[in-house]
Backbone as a chain_set.jsonl record, in Angstrom:
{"seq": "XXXXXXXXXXXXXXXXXXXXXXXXXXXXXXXXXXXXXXXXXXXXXXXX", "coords": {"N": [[0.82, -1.177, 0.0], [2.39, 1.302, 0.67], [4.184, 1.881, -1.641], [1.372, 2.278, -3.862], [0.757, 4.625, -2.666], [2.756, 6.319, -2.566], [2.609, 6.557, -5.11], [0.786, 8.91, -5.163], [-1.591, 7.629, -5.54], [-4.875, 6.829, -4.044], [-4.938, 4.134, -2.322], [-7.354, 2.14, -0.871], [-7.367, -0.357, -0.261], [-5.777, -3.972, -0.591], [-6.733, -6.681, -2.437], [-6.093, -10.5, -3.459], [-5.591, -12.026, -6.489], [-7.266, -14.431, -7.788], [-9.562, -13.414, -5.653], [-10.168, -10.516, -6.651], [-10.765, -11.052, -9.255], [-13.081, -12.877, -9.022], [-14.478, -10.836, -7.813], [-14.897, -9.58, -9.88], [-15.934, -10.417, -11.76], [-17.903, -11.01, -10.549], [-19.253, -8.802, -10.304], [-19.719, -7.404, -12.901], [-21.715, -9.313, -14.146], [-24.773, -10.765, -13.943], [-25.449, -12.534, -11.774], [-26.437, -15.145, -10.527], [-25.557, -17.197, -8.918], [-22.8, -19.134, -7.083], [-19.637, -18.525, -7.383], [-16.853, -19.484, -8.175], [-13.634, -19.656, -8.255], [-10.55, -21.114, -9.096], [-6.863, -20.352, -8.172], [-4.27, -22.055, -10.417], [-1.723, -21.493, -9.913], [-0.578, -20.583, -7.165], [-2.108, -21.987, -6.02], [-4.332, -21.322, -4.12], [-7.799, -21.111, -2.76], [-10.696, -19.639, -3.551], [-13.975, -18.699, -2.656], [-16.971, -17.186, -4.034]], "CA": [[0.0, 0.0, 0.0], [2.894, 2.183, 0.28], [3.7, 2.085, -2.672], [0.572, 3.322, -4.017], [0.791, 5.811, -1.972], [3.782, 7.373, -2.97], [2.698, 7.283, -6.516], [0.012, 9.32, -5.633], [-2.877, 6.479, -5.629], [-5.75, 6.468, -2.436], [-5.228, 3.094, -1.984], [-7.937, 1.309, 0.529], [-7.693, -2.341, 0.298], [-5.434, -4.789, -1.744], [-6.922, -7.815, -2.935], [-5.154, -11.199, -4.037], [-5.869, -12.226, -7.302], [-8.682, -14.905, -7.377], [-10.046, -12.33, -5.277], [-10.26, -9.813, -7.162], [-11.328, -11.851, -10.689], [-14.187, -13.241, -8.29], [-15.583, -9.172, -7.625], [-15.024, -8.422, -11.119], [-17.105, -11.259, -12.668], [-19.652, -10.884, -9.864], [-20.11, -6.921, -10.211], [-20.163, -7.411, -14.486], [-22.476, -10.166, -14.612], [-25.799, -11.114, -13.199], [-24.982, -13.795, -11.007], [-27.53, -15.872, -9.339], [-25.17, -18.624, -7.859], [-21.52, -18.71, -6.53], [-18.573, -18.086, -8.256], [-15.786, -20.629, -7.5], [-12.254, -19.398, -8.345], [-9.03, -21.568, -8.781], [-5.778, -20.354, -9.323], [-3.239, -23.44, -9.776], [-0.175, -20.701, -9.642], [-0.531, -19.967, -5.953], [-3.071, -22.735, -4.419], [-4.907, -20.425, -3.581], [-8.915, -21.236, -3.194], [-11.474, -18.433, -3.334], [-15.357, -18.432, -3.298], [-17.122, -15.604, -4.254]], "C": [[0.87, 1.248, 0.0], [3.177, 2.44, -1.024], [2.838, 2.735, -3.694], [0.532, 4.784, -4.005], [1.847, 6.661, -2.391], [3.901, 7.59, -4.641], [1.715, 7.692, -6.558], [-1.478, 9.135, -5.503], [-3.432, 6.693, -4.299], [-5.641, 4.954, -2.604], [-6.443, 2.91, -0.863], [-7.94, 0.112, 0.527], [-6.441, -2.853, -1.369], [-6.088, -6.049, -1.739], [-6.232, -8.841, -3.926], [-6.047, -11.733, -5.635], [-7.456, -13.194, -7.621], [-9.957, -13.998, -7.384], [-10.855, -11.186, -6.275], [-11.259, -10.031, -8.643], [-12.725, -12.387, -10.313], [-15.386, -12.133, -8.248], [-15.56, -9.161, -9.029], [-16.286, -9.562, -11.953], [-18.347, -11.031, -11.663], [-20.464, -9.492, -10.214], [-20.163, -6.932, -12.001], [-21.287, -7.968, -15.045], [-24.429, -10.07, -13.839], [-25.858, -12.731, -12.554], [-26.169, -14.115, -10.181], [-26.975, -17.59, -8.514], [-23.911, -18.052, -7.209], [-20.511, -18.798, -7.42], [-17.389, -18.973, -7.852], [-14.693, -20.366, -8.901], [-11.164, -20.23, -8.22], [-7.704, -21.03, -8.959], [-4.631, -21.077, -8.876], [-2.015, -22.7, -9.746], [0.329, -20.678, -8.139], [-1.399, -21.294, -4.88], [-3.597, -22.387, -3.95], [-6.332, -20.89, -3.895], [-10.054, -20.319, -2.507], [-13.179, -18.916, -3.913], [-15.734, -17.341, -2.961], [-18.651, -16.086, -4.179]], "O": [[0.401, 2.256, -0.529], [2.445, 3.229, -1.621], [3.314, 3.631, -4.39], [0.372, 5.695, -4.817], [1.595, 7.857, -2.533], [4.681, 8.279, -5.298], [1.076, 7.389, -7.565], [-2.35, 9.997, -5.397], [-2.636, 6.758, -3.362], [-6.619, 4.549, -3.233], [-6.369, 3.684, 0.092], [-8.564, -0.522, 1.378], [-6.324, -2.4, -2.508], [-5.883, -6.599, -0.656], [-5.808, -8.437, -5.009], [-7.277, -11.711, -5.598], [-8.559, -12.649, -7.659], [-10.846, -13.775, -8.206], [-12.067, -11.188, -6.492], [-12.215, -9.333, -8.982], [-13.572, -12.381, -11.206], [-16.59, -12.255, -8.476], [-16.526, -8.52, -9.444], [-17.298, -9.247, -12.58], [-19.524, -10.906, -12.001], [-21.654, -9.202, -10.341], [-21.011, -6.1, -12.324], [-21.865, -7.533, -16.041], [-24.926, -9.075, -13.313], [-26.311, -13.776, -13.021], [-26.71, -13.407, -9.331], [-27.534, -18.527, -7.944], [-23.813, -16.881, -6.841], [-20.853, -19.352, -8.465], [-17.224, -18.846, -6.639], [-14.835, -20.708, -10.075], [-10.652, -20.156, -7.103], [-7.277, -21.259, -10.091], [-4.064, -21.046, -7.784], [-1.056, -23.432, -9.502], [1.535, -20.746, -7.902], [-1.374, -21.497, -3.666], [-3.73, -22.967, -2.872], [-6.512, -21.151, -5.084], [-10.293, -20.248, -1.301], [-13.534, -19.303, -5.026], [-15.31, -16.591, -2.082], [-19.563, -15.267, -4.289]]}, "num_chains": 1, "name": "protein.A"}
Protein backbone atom coordinates (compact mmCIF):
# COMPACT_ATOMS: atom_id res chain seq x y z
CA UNK A 1 0.00 0.00 0.00
CA UNK A 2 2.89 2.18 0.28
CA UNK A 3 3.70 2.08 -2.67
CA UNK A 4 0.57 3.32 -4.02
CA UNK A 5 0.79 5.81 -1.97
CA UNK A 6 3.78 7.37 -2.97
CA UNK A 7 2.70 7.28 -6.52
CA UNK A 8 0.01 9.32 -5.63
CA UNK A 9 -2.88 6.48 -5.63
CA UNK A 10 -5.75 6.47 -2.44
CA UNK A 11 -5.23 3.09 -1.98
CA UNK A 12 -7.94 1.31 0.53
CA UNK A 13 -7.69 -2.34 0.30
CA UNK A 14 -5.43 -4.79 -1.74
CA UNK A 15 -6.92 -7.81 -2.94
CA UNK A 16 -5.15 -11.20 -4.04
CA UNK A 17 -5.87 -12.23 -7.30
CA UNK A 18 -8.68 -14.90 -7.38
CA UNK A 19 -10.05 -12.33 -5.28
CA UNK A 20 -10.26 -9.81 -7.16
CA UNK A 21 -11.33 -11.85 -10.69
CA UNK A 22 -14.19 -13.24 -8.29
CA UNK A 23 -15.58 -9.17 -7.62
CA UNK A 24 -15.02 -8.42 -11.12
CA UNK A 25 -17.10 -11.26 -12.67
CA UNK A 26 -19.65 -10.88 -9.86
CA UNK A 27 -20.11 -6.92 -10.21
CA UNK A 28 -20.16 -7.41 -14.49
CA UNK A 29 -22.48 -10.17 -14.61
CA UNK A 30 -25.80 -11.11 -13.20
CA UNK A 31 -24.98 -13.80 -11.01
CA UNK A 32 -27.53 -15.87 -9.34
CA UNK A 33 -25.17 -18.62 -7.86
CA UNK A 34 -21.52 -18.71 -6.53
CA UNK A 35 -18.57 -18.09 -8.26
CA UNK A 36 -15.79 -20.63 -7.50
CA UNK A 37 -12.25 -19.40 -8.35
CA UNK A 38 -9.03 -21.57 -8.78
CA UNK A 39 -5.78 -20.35 -9.32
CA UNK A 40 -3.24 -23.44 -9.78
CA UNK A 41 -0.18 -20.70 -9.64
CA UNK A 42 -0.53 -19.97 -5.95
CA UNK A 43 -3.07 -22.74 -4.42
CA UNK A 44 -4.91 -20.42 -3.58
CA UNK A 45 -8.92 -21.24 -3.19
CA UNK A 46 -11.47 -18.43 -3.33
CA UNK A 47 -15.36 -18.43 -3.30
CA UNK A 48 -17.12 -15.60 -4.25
Amino acid sequence: MDAGTKAGLNVIGIVNEPVAAALYYATTREVSGKILVYDLGGGTFDVA
